[in-house]
C-alpha positions as CSV (number, residue, x, y, z in Angstrom):
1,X,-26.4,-1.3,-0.2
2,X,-25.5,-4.2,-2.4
3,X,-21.7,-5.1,-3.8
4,X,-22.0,-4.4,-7.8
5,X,-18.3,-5.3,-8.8
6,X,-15.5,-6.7,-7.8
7,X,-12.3,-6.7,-9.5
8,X,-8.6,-7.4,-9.2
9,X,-4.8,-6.8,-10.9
10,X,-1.8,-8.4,-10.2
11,X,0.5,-4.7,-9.6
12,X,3.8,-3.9,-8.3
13,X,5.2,-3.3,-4.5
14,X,8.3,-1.2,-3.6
15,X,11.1,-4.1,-4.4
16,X,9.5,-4.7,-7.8
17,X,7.8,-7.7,-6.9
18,X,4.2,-8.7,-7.7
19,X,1.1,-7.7,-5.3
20,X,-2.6,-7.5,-5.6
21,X,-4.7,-4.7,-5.9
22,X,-8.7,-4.7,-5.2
23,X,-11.5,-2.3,-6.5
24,X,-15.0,-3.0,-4.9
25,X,-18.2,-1.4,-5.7
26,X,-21.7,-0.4,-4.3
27,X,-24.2,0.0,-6.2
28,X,-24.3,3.3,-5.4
29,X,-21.1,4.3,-7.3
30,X,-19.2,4.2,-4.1
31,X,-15.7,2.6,-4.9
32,X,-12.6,1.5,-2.7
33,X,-9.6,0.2,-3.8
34,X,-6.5,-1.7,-2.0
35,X,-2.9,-2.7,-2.3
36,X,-1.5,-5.1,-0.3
37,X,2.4,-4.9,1.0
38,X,4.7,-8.1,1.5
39,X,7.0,-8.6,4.2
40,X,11.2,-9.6,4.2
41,X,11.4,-10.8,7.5
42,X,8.4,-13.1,8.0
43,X,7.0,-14.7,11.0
44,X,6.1,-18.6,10.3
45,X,2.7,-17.9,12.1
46,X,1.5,-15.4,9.7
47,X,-1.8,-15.4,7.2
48,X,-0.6,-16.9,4.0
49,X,0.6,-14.9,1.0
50,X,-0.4,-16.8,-2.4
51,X,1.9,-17.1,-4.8
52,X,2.2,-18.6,-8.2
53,X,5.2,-20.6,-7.8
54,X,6.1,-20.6,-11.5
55,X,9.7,-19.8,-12.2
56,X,8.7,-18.1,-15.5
57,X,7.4,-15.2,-14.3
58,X,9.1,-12.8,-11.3
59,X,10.9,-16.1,-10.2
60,X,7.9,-17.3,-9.0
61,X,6.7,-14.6,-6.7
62,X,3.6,-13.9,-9.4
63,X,0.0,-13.6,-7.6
64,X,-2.4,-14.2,-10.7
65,X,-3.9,-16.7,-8.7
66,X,-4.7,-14.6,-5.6
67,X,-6.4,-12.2,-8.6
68,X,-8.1,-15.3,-9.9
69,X,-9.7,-16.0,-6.7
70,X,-10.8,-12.4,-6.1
71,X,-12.3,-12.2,-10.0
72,X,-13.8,-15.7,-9.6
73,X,-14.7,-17.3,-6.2
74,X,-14.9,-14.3,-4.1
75,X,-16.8,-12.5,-6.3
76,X,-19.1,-15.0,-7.2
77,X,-20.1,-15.2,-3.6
78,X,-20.1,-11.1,-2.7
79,X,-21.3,-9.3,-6.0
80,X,-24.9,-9.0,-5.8
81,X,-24.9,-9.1,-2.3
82,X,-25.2,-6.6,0.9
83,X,-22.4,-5.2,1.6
84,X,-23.4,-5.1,5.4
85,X,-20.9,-4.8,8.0
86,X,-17.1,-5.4,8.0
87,X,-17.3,-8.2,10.6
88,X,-19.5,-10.2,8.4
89,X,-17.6,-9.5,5.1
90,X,-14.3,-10.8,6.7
91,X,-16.3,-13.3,7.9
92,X,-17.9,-14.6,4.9
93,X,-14.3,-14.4,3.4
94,X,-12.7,-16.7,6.0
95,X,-15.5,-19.3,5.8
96,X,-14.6,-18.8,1.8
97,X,-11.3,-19.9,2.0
98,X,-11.4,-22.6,4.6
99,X,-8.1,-22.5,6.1
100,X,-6.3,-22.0,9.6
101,X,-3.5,-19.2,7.9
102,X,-6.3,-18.1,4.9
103,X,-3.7,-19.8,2.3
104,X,-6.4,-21.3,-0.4
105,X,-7.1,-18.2,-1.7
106,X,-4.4,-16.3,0.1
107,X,-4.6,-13.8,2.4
108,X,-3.3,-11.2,-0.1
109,X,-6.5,-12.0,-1.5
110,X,-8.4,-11.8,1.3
111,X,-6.5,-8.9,2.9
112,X,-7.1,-6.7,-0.3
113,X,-10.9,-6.8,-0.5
114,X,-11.8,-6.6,3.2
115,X,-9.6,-3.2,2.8
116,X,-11.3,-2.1,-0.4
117,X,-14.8,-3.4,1.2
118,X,-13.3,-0.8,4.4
119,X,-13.4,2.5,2.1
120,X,-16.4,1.5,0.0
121,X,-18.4,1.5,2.9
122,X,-16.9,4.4,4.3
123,X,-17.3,6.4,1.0
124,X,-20.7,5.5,1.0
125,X,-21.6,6.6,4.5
126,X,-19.5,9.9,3.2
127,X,-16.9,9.4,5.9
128,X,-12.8,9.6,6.2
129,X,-11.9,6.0,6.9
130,X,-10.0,6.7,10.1
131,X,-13.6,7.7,11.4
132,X,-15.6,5.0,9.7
133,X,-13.4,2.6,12.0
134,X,-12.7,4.4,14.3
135,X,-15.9,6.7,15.6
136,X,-16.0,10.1,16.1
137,X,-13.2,10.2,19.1
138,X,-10.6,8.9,16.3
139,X,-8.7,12.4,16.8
140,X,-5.2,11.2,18.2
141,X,-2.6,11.4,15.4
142,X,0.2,9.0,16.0
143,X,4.1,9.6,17.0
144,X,6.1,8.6,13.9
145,X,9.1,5.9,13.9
146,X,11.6,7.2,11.4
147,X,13.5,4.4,10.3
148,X,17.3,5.9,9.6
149,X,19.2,2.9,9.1
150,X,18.7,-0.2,7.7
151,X,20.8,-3.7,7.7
152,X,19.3,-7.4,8.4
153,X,17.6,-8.5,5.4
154,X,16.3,-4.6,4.6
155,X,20.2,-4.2,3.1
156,X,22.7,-5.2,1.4
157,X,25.3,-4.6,4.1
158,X,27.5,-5.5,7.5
159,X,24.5,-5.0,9.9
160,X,22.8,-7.6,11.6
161,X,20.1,-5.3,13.3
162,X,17.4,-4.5,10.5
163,X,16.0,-1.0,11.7
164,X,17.5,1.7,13.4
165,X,14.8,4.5,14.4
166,X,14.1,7.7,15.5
167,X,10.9,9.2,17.7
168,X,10.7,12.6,17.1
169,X,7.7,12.4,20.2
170,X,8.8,15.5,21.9
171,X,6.5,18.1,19.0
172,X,3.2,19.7,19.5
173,X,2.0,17.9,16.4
174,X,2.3,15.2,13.7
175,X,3.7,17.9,11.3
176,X,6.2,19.1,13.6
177,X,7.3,15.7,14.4
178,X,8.1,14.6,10.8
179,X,9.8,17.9,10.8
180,X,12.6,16.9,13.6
181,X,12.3,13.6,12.4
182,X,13.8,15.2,8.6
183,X,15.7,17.3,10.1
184,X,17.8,14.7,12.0
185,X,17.7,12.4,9.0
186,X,19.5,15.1,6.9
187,X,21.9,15.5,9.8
188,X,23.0,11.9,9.6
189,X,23.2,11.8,5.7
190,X,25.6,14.8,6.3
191,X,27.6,12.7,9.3
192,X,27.6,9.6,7.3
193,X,29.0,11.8,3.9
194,X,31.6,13.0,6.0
195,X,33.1,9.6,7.0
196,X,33.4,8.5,3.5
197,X,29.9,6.0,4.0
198,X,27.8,5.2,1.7
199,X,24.2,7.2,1.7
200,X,21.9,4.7,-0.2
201,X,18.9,3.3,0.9
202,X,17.7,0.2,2.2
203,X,14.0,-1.6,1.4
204,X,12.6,0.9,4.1
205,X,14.1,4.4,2.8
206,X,16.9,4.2,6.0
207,X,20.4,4.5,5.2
208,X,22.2,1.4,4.5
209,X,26.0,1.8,4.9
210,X,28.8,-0.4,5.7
211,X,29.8,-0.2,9.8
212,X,32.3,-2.0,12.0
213,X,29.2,-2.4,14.3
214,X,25.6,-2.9,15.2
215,X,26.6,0.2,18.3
216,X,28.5,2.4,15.7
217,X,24.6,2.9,14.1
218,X,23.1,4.0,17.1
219,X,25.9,6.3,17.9
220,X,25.9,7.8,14.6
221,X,22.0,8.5,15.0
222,X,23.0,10.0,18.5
223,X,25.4,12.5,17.4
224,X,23.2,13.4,13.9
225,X,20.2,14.0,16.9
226,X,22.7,16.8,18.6
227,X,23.8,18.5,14.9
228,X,20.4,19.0,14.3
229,X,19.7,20.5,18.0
230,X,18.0,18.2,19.8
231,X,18.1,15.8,22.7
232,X,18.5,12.3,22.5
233,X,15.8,11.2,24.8
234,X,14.5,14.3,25.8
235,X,13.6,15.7,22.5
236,X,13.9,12.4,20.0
237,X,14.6,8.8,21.5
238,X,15.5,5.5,19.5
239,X,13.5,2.8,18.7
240,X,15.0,-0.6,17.3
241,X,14.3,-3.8,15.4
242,X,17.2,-6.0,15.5
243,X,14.7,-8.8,14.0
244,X,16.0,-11.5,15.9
245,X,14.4,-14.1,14.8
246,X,16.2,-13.9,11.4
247,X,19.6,-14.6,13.6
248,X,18.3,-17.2,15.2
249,X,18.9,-21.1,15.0
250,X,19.4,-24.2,17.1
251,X,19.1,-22.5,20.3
252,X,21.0,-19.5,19.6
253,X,21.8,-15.7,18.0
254,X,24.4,-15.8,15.4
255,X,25.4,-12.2,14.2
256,X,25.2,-13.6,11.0
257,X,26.9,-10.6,8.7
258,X,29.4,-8.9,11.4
259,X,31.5,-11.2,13.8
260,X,29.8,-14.6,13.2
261,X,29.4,-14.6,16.8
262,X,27.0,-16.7,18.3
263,X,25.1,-15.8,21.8
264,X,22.5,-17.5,24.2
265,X,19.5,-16.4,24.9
266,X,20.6,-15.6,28.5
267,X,23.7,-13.4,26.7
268,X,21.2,-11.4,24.2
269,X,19.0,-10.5,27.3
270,X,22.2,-8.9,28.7
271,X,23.1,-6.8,26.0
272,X,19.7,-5.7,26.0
273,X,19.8,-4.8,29.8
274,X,23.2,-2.9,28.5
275,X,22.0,-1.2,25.6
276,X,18.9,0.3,27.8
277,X,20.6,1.8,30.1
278,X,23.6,3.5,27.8
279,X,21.4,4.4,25.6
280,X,18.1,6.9,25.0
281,X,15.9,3.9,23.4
282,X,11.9,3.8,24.1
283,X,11.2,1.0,21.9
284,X,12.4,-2.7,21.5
285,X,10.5,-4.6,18.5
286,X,11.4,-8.8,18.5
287,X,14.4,-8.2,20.7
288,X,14.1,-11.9,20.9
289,X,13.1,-14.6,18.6
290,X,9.6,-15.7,18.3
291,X,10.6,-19.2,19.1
292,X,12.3,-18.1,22.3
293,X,9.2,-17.9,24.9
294,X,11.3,-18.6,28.2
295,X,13.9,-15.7,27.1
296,X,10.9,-13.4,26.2
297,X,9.5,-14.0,29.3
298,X,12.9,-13.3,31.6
299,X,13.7,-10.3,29.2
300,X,9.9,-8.9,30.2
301,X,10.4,-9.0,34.1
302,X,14.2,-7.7,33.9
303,X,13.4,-4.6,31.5
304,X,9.4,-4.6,30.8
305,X,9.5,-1.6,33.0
306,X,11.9,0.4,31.5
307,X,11.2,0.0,27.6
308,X,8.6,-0.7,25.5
309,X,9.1,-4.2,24.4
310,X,7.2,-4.8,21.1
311,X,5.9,-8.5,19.9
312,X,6.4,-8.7,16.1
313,X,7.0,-12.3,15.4
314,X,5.7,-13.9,18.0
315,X,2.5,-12.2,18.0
316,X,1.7,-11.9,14.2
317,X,-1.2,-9.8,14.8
318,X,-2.8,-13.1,15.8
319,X,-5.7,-12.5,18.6
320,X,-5.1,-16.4,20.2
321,X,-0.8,-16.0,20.1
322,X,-1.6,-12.7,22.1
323,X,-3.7,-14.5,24.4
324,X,-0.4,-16.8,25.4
325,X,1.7,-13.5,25.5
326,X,-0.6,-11.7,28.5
327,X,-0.8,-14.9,30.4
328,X,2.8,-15.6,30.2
329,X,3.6,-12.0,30.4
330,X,5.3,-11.8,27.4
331,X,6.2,-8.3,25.9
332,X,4.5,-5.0,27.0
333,X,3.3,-4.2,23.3
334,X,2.1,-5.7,19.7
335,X,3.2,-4.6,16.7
336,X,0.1,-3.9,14.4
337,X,0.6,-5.6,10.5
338,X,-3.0,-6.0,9.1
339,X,-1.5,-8.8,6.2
340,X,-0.3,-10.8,9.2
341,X,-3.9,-11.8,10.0
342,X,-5.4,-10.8,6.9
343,X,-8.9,-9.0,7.4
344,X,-9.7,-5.8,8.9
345,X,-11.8,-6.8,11.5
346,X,-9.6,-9.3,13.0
347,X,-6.8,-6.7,13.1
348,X,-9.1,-4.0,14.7
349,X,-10.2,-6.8,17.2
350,X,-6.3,-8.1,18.3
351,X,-6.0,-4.1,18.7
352,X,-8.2,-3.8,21.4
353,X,-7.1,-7.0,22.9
354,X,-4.2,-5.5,23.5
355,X,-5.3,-2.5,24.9
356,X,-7.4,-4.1,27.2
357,X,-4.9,-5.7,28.5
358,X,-3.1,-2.5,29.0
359,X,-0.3,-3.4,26.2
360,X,0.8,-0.4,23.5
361,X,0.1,-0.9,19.8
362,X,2.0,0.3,17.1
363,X,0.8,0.1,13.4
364,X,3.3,-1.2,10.8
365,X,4.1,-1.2,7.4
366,X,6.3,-3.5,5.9
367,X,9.2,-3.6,3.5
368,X,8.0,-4.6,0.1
369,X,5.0,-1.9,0.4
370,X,3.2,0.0,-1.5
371,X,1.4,3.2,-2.0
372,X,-1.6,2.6,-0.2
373,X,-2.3,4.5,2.8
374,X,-4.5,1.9,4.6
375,X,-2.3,2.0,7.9
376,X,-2.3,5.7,8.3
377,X,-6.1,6.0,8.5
378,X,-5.8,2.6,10.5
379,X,-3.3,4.7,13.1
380,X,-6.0,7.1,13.8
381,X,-8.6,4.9,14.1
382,X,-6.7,2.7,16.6
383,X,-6.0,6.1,18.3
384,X,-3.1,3.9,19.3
385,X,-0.2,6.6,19.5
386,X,2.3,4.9,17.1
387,X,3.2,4.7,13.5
388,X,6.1,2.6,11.8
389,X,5.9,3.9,8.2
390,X,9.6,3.9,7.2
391,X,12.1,6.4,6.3
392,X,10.7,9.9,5.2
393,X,11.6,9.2,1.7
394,X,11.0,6.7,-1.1
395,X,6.9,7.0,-2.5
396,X,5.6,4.1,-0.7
397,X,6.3,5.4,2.8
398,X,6.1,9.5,2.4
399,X,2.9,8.4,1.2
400,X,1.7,7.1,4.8
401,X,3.3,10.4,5.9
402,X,1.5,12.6,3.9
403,X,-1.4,10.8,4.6
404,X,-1.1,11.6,8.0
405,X,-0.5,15.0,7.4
406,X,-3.9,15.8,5.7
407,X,-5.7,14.2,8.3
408,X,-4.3,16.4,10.8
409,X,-5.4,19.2,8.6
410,X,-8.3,17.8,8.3
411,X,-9.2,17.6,11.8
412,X,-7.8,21.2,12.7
413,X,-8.8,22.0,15.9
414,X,-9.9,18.7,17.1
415,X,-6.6,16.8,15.8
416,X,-4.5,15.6,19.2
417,X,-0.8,14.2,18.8
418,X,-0.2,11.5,20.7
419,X,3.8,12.3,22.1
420,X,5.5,10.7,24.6
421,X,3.0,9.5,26.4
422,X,1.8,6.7,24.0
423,X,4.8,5.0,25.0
424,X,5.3,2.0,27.6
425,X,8.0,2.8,30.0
């Protein structure tokens, strides 16, 4: 089946900024299209995003060139030719563009037609994507990540922390566990009402209100868990982002919009230790800063066995940083961003790296998304366990939701939920 067409528009993500969006073609009439999502807080070893750079239009952030290079290059090389397999798509793509981070043609580029390449192919072969990637055993729906609060660079307010989440994992099903997961998010919008706090949302749907503290967040999620009748831990736990590694400089963590207060690496691992044992949290995403490998390393054999310690950063989704992490034994899971590394293939093979090596894997969108649903099928492919899709409101992440939902449906009898147990701890 050859590749007939390949096109591409310069669209809009969730903040309003450009993006780029893909429709491929078989000669069959089998089409799949892609949006690609764009990330606040960025890791410096992440694929490339290409932007224009010209101040005239959206302040530079415009991609006409990424579409350029899909219109011209890329598709002088692909149309007319098979579509084959994923592996050698990405492939040909990478050898296209030349570059260690995939920043000639940009990995928005690149990223966007190895996705819309992803549901061609599967539309051809007349197959959900979840199972054209994932096989027929692709049945485990994931355990969402609510995110109920924002702050960091996700809000325009007093916390340093950027994500504040809930894990509705104790539910016999997906539904069910977006249902607690609503439940308890209506619960805190009533709490935070109550207290004269703001109710608006952050890039990532969460609440974003002004608090005396980074703590006074959790303990408002803890007591909106009880008012809607369920156990914190038991029932729902928390999982967090702080995002370190946008507090971090010369050595240490400055809490950079509440106290000013600066802390060592040594003092951050303690009020981790702290936090873990006052509180019912499962998850632990860049605790530290990518740059920080030694305190990584310490914060891994002090707590690795009592919370899931997630690599964002320092991973990147990037097979060869992984590599470092298991030998140094760094972290006890990988956050899962396919525009991090920029083809499909390489993210489903730093997937199974990871599992191989016994770490969790948790698919992620990020904050300037879009309405694309890529990471939900992507969830069930990876039969991974874990889904960080946002806040259960705002278009671009109910869509991932809803998404998920259908699958479930779809799958009936056969559909599994993953729970508790697709957690490291």
């Amino acid at each position: 089946m050859r590749i007939s067409r390949l096109d591409a528009l310069e669209v809009l993500d969730s903040r309003g900024n450009p993006t780029v969006e893909v429709c491929l073609q078989l000669e069959d009439g089998s089409e799949g299209q892609a949006l690609v999502p764009s990330g606040a807080s960025t890791g410096m070893h992440e694929a490339a995003e290409l932007r224009d750079g010209d101040p005239r239009r959206y302040g530079g952030k415009g991609v006409r060139k990424a579409v350029a290079n899909v219109r011209g290059e890329m598709a002088a090389v692909l149309v007319g030719t098979d579509a084959g397999e994923q592996r050698a798509l990405d492939g040909r793509l990478r050898e296209l563009d030349g570059t260690p981070h995939k920043s000639r043609l940009g990995a928005n580029a690149i990223l966007a037609v190895s996705i819309a390449h992803a549901r061609a192919v599967a539309a051809s072969r007349r197959l959900p994507l979840y199972r054209h990637l994932g096989g027929d055993e692709a049945t485990l729906l994931p355990v969402p990540c609510l995110n109920v609060i924002n702050g960091g660079r996700h809000a325009d307010n007093t916390l340093d922390f950027q994500e504040f989440a809930i894990v509705p994992h104790h539910a016999p099903s997906f539904a069910e566990a977006v249902r607690m997961g609503e439940e308890v998010s209506g619960s805190l919008r009533a709490l935070l009402r109550e207290h004269g706090l703001s109710t608006g949302v952050g890039d990532e749907g969460g609440f974003a209100p002004d608090l005396r503290s980074n703590e006074q967040a959790v303990e408002f999620i803890l007591k909106a868990i009880h008012r809607a009748g369920y156990r914190p831990g038991s029932d729902v736990s928390l999982a967090l982002d702080p995002a370190t590694g946008e507090m971090w400089g010369s050595g240490r963590y400055r809490f950079f919009k509440s106290s000013g207060i600066e802390r060592s690496s040594a003092a951050m691992i303690a009020l981790w230790e702290d936090w873990v044992q006052r509180y019912p949290i499962l998850m632990l995403e860049d605790p530290l800063s990518e740059h920080d490998w030694d305190g990584w390393t310490a914060l891994s054999s002090r707590i690795g066995d009592q919370v899931e310690l997630v690599g964002d950063d320092i991973f990147s989704t990037n097979a060869d940083r992984l590599k470092r992490g298991i030998l140094e034994r760094v972290a006890n899971a990988i956050l899962i961003k396919p525009n991090q590394i920029g083809t499909v293939s390489e993210t489903l093979d730093c997937a199974a790296q990871a599992k191989a090596a016994g770490y969790a894997c948790c698919v992620s969108q990020r904050s300037g998304d879009t309405e694309d649903t890529f990471i939900a099928d992507l969830a069930v492919a990876l039969g991974c366990g874990q889904i960080k899709a946002g806040a259960g409101c705002r278009g671009e992440r109910t869509a991932k939701f809803n998404r998920l939902l259908r699958i479930e449906h779809e799958l009936g009898e056969w559909a599994r939920f993953a729970g508790r147990a697709a957690f490291i701890r």
